[in-house]
N, C-alpha and C positions, 0 to 999 in steps of 0.2 A: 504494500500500500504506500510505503514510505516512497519508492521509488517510483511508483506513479506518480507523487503529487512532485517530486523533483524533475520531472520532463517536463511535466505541464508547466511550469516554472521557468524552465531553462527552454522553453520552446518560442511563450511568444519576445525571452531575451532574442533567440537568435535569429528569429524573425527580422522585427524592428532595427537587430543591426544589419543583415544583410539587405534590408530598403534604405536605408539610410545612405550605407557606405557606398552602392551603387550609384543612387541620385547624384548628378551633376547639377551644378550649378550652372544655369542658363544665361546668359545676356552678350555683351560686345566683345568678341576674344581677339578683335584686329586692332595691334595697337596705335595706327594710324588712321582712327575714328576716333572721333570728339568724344565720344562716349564709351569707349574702353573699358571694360572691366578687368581689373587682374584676378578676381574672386572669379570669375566665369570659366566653367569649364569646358563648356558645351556653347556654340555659336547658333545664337537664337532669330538671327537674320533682324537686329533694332538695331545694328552700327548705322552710325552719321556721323557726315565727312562733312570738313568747310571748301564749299564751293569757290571762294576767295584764291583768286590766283589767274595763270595764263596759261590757257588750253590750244590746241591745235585740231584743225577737225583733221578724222581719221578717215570718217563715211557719209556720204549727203547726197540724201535720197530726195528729191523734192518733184511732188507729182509723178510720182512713180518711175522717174528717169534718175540713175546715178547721176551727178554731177559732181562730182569729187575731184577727177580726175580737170574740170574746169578751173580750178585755181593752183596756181601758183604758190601763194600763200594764202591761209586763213588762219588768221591767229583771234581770240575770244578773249579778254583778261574782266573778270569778275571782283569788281573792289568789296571789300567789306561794309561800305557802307552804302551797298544797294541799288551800286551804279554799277555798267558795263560798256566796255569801246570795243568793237568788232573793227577790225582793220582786214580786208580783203584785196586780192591782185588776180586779175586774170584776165587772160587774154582776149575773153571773149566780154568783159567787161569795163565802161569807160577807157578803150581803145587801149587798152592792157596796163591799164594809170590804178592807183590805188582807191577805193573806196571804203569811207569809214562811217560806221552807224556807233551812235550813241546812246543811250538807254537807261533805263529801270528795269531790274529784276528781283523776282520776289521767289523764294524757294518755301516750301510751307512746310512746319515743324516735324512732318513726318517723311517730308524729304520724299513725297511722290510727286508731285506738280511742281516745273520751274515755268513761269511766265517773265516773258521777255517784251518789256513796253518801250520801241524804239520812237525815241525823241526829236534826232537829229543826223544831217546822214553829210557827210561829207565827200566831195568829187574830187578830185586831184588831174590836175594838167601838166604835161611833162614835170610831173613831183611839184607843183604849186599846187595849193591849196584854196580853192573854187568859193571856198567859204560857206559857212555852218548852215544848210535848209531846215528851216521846223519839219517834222513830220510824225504823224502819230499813228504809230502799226502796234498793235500787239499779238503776240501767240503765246498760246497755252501747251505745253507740253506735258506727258505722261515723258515719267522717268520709271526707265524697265531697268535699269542697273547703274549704280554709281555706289565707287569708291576712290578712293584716294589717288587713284591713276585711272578713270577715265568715266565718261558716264554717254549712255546712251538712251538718246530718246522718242517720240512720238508724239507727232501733234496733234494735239486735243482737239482746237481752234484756232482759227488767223481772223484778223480783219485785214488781212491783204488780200485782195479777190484774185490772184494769181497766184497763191498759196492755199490748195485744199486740201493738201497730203505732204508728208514728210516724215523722215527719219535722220536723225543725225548721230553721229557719235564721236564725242572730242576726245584727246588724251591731255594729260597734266605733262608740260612743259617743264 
């Protein structure tokens, strides 16, 4: 009898350790997210990265035609406080002279929707500077993956009526 009630005892001990010790801790195990855990054992897909910096597009799908391979250069730089300058070169654009768009973007705290509200757009003439147009475009994108070296997206919405589709994806410069 004795050793009956000593199992019964030592059972739901070794229970409760064997659930224990197995459980991982869950949350941001990449340490180049803002939100990094070192307590986390197990990567629970809530890491968020600062968008702040200067990207390179890798891929630009726009109305279902690659155009990627149209530039030259495309470089993106994202400031921190909620501005962005787009600087573009290509051949098949203002006579293969530089164009630069100006902007507001707003990433939302769970880091799925970046909107891009372009302000001002500048022309460039053998490398002079045409001077700053007002203009007010913006898009909405769905963000299908971003981290610390690169993020790719899909657009939600344009008020540019020559934009009803796209996909992009930059790299961290």
């Amino acid at each position: 009898m004795i050793k009956v009630k000593i199992k019964y005892i030592y059972l739901p001990l070794v229970c409760s350790f064997l659930a224990f010790s197995s459980c991982k801790k869950e949350g941001c195990t990449d340490e180049s997210a803002t939100n990094y855990s070192s307590e986390a054992k197990k990567n629970d897909g809530s890491c968020l990265y600062n968008i702040a910096g200067t990207w390179t597009i890798s891929s630009y799908i726009a109305n279902g035609t690659d155009i990627t391979n149209a530039y030259t250069y495309y470089y993106l730089t994202m400031n921190s406080a909620g501005t962005y300058y787009a600087e573009a070169q290509s051949p098949q654009l203002n006579n293969g002279d530089w164009v630069d768009v100006y902007g507001l973007y707003t990433l939302n705290s769970s880091q799925t929707t970046l909107t891009l509200t372009s302000t001002g757009v500048d022309y460039y003439n053998n490398g002079v500077s045409t001077g700053i147009s007002a203009i007010s475009e913006q898009t909405v994108w769905n963000i299908n993956s971003f981290n610390n070296n690169s993020i790719s997206c899909s657009l939600l919405s344009s008020t540019d009526p020559s934009l009803s589709s796209g996909q992009f994806t930059f790299v961290r410069l």
